[in-house]
Structures are given as structure tokens and as C-alpha cells.
N, C-alpha and C positions, 0 to 999 in steps of 0.2 A: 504494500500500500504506500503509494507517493504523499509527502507532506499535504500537497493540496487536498488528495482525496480525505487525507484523515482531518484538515483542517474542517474540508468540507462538511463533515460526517459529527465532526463534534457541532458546528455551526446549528445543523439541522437538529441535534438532539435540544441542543440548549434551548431553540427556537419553540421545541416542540413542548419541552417541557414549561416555557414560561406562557405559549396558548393555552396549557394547562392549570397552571396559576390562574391565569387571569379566568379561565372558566371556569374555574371554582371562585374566584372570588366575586363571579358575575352572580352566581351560582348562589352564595351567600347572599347577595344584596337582593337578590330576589325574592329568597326567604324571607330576608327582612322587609322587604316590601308587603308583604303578605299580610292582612289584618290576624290577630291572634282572637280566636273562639275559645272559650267556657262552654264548658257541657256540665251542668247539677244534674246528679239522678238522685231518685229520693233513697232506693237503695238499687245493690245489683245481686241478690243473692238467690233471684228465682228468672229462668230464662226467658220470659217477657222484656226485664229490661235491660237484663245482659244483653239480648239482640238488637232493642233498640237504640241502646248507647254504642253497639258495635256500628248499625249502617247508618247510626242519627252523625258518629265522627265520621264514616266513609264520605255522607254528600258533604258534609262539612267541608271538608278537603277538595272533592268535586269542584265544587264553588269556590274555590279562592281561597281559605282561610288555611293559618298554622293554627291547627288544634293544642290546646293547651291539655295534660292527663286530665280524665272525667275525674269529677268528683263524687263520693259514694256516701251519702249523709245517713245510711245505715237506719233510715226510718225517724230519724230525730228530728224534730225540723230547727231545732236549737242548731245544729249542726251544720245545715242547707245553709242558715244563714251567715255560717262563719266561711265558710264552702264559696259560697258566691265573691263574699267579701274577699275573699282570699283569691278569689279566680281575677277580678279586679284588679288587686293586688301584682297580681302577673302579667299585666299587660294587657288584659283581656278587652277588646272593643266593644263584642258582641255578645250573649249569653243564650244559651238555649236551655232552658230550664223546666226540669218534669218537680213539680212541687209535691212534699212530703207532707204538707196541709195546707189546706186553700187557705185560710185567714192564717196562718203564721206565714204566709207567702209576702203577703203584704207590704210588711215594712223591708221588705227585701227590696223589693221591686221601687218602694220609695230612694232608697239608699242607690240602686243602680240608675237612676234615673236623675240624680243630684249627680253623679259622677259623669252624665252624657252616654252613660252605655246602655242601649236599646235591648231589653229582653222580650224573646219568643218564649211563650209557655207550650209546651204540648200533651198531647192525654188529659191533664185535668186546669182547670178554669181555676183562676184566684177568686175569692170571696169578694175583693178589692184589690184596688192597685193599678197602675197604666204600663201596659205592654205595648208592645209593636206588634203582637200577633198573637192570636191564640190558638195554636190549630190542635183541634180533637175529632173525636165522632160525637153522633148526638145518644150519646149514651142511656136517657130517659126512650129514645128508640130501639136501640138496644134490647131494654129490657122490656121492651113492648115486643122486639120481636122473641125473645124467650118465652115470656107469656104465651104468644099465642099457639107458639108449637107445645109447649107444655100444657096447658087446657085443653088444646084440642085430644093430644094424645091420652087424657086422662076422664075425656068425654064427660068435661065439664063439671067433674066433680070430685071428692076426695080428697085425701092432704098430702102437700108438698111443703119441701122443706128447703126453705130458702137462705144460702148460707152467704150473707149480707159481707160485704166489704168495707173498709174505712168508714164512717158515716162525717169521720172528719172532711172526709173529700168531695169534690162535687161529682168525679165517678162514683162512688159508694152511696152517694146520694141518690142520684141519679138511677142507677140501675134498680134501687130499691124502688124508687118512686116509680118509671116506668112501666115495672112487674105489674107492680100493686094495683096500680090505677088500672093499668088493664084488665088484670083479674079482676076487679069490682065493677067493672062493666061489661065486661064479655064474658066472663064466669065466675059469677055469683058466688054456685054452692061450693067453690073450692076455696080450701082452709089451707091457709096461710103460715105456717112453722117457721119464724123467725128467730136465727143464731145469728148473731154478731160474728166476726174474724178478725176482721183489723187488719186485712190482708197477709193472716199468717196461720203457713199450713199446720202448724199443730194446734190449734184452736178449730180450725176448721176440720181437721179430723176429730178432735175431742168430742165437737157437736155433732157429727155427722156418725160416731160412735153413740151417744145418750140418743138420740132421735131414733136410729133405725133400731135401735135396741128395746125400745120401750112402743116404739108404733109399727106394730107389725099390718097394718091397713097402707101404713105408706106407699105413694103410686108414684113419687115423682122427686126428683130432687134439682134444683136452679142453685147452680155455683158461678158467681159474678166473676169468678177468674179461676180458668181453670191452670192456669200458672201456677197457684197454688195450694189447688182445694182438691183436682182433680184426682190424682195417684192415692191421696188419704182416702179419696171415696171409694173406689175404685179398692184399695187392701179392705177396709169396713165392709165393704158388701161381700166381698171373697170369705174373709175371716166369718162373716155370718152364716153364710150360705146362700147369700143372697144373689149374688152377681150371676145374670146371666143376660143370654144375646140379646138383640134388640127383636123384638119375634118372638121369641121364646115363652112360654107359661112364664107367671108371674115376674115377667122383666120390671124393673123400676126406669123409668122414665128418666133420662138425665141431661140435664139441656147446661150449658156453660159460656161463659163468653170471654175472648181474648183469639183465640183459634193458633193454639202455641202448637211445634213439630208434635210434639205427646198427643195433645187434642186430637192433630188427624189420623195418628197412628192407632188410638182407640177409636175411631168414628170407622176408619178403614176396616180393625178388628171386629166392628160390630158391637163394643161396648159401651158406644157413649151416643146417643141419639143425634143430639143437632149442636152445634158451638158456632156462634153470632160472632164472627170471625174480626176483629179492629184492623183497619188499616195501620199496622207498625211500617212496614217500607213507605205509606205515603206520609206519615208522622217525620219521617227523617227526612224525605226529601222535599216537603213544603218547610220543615223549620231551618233546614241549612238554605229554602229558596225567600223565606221572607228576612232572613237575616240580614243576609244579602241585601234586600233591599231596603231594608230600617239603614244599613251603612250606607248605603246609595242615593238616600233622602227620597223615597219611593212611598207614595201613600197609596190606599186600595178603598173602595167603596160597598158597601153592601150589594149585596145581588150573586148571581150565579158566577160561578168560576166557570176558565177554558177546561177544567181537569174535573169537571163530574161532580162537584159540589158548590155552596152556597156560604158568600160571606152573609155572618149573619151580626147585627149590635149586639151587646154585650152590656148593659153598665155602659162607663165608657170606655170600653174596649170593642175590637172586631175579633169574630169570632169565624173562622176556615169551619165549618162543619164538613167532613170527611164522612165518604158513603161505610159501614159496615156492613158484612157480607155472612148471609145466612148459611154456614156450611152442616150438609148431609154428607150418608153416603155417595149420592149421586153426583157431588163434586169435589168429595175431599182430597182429590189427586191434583186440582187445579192447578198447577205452577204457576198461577199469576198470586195466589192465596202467601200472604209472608210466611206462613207455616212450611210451606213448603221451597219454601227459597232462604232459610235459616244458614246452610253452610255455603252460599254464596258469598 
């Protein structure tokens, strides 16, 4: 090799390596360009919202933003609020937040909003407070549509046993109030068995153990999440002698709402009747789409959306009402259904 060549050759390495430099340092400042997102989850220990804080940071990302680590308020909502503060605290422009209680959401949502940082709520509604969006389902439908597959199937009469959610929340609310009011106008004579949960599975199997145990006339059982009520029903009924197919002599009736991978795996089994499926994949990709546009100075108006639902008021807040989806057997294979799009 002649001096030239080797001059040559070191020439082009050096060259190569400082296009290198500078593409990573182009590379950094893009990063840093990036707006930084907050994700609050009120907890992540049951796979409802471990999936939804999985694809709620995926569109996050999608859209523009450097995700900051979710925060996991473990059910406290004393905790959410130091959660957020602290997401703030990191740089945080935007906030996407699932609240661990509608009224302790409150003075969160005051404190972010003295700082200029615009929160999206989604799944459940603050009591109060101004957000930049609020995208849910209308979950008092919800529980209209459980009702009605559950009455029907139980031919309008007999007792169900309804194992109620949060009532701090406005889903726990909601799903209860929807049920109910149905039942008391489209089926009277059916009696009502209400347990509290608080959205946790060993209380919800504690109650769904005293209930079938003590009412052996029970026809029907409405689990407001079966994220994490379903598997305790489901061992309760086994361990009793109860469980069996949908069809079968004396099946119990089991209707649920969330429509988690579990849900369709027993609706496919034939063990769990109907699950009122929530839009989780449209939850993440409307809260990382109005994020987006709170940073972008983007406002929205009541009326119909391009994507199949209805901004509706709020208080003064807007409200994304998101369709929920009736899943049987006859569609629990969907791959449009989140359940089924869980390891994407």
C-alpha cells in the first residue's frame, strides 16, 4: 500500500466516523426536540391496564412524544397525585392520565393546569377538574348492554348477582347505574344481589364464594370487569360444582365487561356467555391523538367524530364517547376486538 493510498484510506475512515458523530448528535437533538409525555395508571397489577399503558406508551411514541417511565399509583390516589406531580417534575409537557378516583383526580388536574401542562383523562371521567380531553366508553351503556343479555337469558326473572366495581369511580358508577336502570324497566321481576369489589379480585371472589354458596336458585352472575373478577368466578363455580357450558342443564348465566385475552379465551371455551368488550386500543390511540393536539393548540367541538363516535359536554369538559362492542361466541375470534390483539 502507497503512502497516498493509506493517507487516502485513513482520510475516508476519519471522515466516516465524524458523519457518525454528527448523526448521533443530530440524532440526540432530535430527541431533545421531542415533547416529553406522563402516563398515570391508577394501578398495573391486573392485564386491563398493563395492556393499556403498554399500547397507550406505543401511540404515544407514534405521535411525536419521548415517553417518560409510567407511573403505577398502586390504587392510592394519594399516590396519583404525587405521580403526576412528579411526572411534571421530569419534564413532562403532556399527561395522559387513567384516575385512581374521580374527585381525588381533581386537585391534580388543578395543579397541572397552573403548571400549563394539558391532561387527557381516559377510561374514567373526573368528578371535576379541566382537561383537554376525556376519552372513554359510555359505560352506563355498557351496563345496559349486560343487562339486556343477562335478563333476556334468564327470561326475565330470578336472581343475579352483581359484583359492582369502584363506586368511587365514574366506571363503577356507571356500570352499576346502567345495569340497574335497565333491569327496572325491562325486567322487573329480577332480583338484584349486590357485592361491592373495589376493583379487586379477592373480594370479588370472597362475594362470588358467600353468594353462590348460600343461593343455590342463582341464574346469572354481571362482573363489571372481568380483568379481575372473572378467573375467581370461574375457580367458585368449579370448586362448587357449578360450572358448566353455556347450553348445558343448569349453566349460570355470566355476562362481564372489559373483553380482556382471558374473556375471549372462556367465551371461545364456552364458559363465559357475553363480555361488553371496551375499546382499550382506541383509549391509547385517541389519548396519545388529543395530546397531541392540546400541545398543538387544537380545540374540538361536540358532535360526531370521523372514527365512529360522539364528542359529547361534560361539566366543562369534552367528552370522546368511544363505541363498546358486544362480544359472543359468534365473534370472539375478531382481530379487530383489543383482546385479541394483546401480544401485538
Amino acid at each position: 500500500m502507497n503512502r497516498f493510498t493509506g493517507r487516502a484510506s485513513r482520510s475516508i475512515a476519519i471522515a466516516a466516523v465524524s458523519a457518525l458523530a454528527l448523526g448521533a448528535v443530530a440524532g440526540q437533538a432530535a430527541a431533545q426536540d421531542k415533547p416529553k409525555l406522563g402516563y398515570s395508571a391508577p394501578f398495573l397489577t391486573d392485564p386491563f391496564q398493563a395492556i393499556m399503558a403498554n399500547q397507550t406508551l406505543k401511540a404515544v411514541e407514534e405521535a411525536g412524544f419521548e415517553t417518560l417511565p409510567p407511573t403505577n399509583a398502586n390504587g392510592d390516589a394519594a399516590k396519583q397525585s404525587t405521580d403526576v406531580r412528579n411526572l411534571i417534575s421530569a419534564g413532562a409537557k403532556a399527561l395522559i392520565i387513567n384516575p385512581t378516583d374521580s374527585q381525588a383526580i381533581a386537585p391534580v388536574l388543578e395543579f397541572a393546569a397552573e403548571k400549563g401542562v394539558p391532561a387527557v383523562l381516559i377510561d374514567i371521567a373526573p368528578a371535576k377538574g379541566k382537561t383537554a380531553m376525556i376519552v372513554r366508553a359510555d359505560n352506563k351503556g355498557i351496563g345496559a348492554k349486560a343487562c339486556e343479555a343477562v335478563g333476556a337469558a334468564m327470561g326475565g326473572e330470578g336472581k343475579v348477582l352483581s359484583l359492582m366495581g369502584d363506586q368511587a369511580t365514574t366506571n363503577g358508577r356507571d356500570r352499576t347505574t346502567g345495569f340497574n336502570d335497565c333491569m327496572k324497566e325491562k325486567f322487573p321481576k329480577v332480583e338484584i344481589i349486590e357485592q361491592p369489589t373495589n376493583w379487586k379480585a379477592d373480594k370479588a371472589t370472597s362475594a362470588a364464594q358467600t353468594v353462590v354458596t348460600t343461593t343455590p336458585d342463582l341464574k346469572a352472575i354481571y362482573m363489571q370487569s372481568d380483568s379481575v373478577m372473572l378467573a375467581g368466578v370461574l375457580n367458585v363455580l368449579k370448586s362448587g360444582g357449578k360450572l358448566t357450558k353455556v347450553g348445558e342443564p343448569n349453566h349460570i348465566f355470566l355476562a362481564s365487561v372489559d373483553g380482556t385475552p382471558y374473556a375471549m379465551e372462556q367465551i371461545r371455551a364456552g364458559y363465559l356467555d357475553v363480555a361488553v368488550a371496551q375499546p382499550l386500543d382506541l383509549y391509547a390511540k385517541y389519548g396519545a391523538f388529543y395530546a397531541k393536539a392540546a400541545l398543538e393548540g387544537k380545540t374540538f367541538q361536540a358532535g360526531p367524530t370521523d372514527h365512529g363516535s360522539e364528542i359529547v359536554p361534560v361539566g366543562d369538559n369534552l367528552m370522546d364517547y368511544l363505541p363498546a362492542t358486544v362480544v359472543t361466541k359468534d365473534n370472539a375470534s375478531d382481530p379487530s376486538l383489543w383482546g385479541n390483539q394483546a401480544d401485538k
